[in-house]
C-alpha positions as CSV (number, residue, x, y, z in Angstrom):
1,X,295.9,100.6,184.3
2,X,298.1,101.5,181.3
3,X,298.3,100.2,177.7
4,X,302.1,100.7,176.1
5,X,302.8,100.5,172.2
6,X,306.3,100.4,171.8
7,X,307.4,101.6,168.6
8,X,308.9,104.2,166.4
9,X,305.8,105.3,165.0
10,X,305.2,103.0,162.0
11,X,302.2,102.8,160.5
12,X,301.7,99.3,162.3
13,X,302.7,101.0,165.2
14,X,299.5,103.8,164.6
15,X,297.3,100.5,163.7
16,X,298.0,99.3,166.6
17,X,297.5,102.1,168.9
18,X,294.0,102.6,166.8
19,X,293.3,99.4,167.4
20,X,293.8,99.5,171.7
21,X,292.2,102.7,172.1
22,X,289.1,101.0,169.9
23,X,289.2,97.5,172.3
24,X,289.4,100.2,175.5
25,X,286.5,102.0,174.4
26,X,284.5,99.2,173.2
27,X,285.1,97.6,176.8
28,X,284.6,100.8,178.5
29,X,287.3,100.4,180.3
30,X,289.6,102.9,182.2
31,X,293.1,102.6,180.4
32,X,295.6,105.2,180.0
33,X,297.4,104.2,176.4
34,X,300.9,105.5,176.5
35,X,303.7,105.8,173.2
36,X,307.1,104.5,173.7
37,X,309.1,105.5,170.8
38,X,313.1,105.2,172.6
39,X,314.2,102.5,171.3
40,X,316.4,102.1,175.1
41,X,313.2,101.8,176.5
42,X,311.4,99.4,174.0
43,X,314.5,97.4,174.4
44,X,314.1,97.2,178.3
45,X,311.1,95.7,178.0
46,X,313.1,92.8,176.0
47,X,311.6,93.5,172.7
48,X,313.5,92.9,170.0
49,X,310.6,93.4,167.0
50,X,307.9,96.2,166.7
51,X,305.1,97.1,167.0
52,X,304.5,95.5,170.9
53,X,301.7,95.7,172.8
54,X,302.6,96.3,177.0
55,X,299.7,95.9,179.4
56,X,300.3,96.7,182.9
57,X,304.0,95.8,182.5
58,X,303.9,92.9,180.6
59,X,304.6,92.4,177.1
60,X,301.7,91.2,174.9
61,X,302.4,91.0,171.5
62,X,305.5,92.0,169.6
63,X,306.5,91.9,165.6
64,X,302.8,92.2,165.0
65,X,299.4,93.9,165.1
66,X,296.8,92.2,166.8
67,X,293.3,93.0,166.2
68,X,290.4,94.6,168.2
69,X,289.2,91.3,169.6
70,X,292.6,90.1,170.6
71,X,293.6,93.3,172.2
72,X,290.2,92.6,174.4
73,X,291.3,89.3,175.4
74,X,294.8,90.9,177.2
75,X,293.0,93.8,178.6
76,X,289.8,91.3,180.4
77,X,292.2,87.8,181.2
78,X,294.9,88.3,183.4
């Protein structure tokens, strides 16, 4: 399974990276969190705003930083 932040290394984009790796580990689940940083690619996903949040593919959250308990709710409901 893989987690994507899309971003260009902001410091919402770190929070929200801290935050996912805190919700995977917390879960103990077996994610593989990845950075996007080209902005070609962020764009492909049809994000417009960062920080975003991908899991599995599909886009999340964008233009903001969701918290440890949100990030939860994506990784365990479909």
């Amino acid at each position: 399974m893989l987690i994507q932040i899309l971003g260009t290394g902001c410091p919402k984009c770190q929070k929200l990276e801290e935050n996912a790796r805190q919700a995977v580990q917390e879960l103990h689940l077996d994610f593989q969190i990845e950075k996007v940083k080209d902005l070609q690619k962020i764009m492909a996903f049809g994000v417009m705003v960062t920080p975003a949040l991908v899991v599995d593919g599909v886009v999340k959250a964008a233009g903001k930083v969701p918290g440890v308990e949100d990030i939860k709710q994506f990784l365990v409901k479909p």
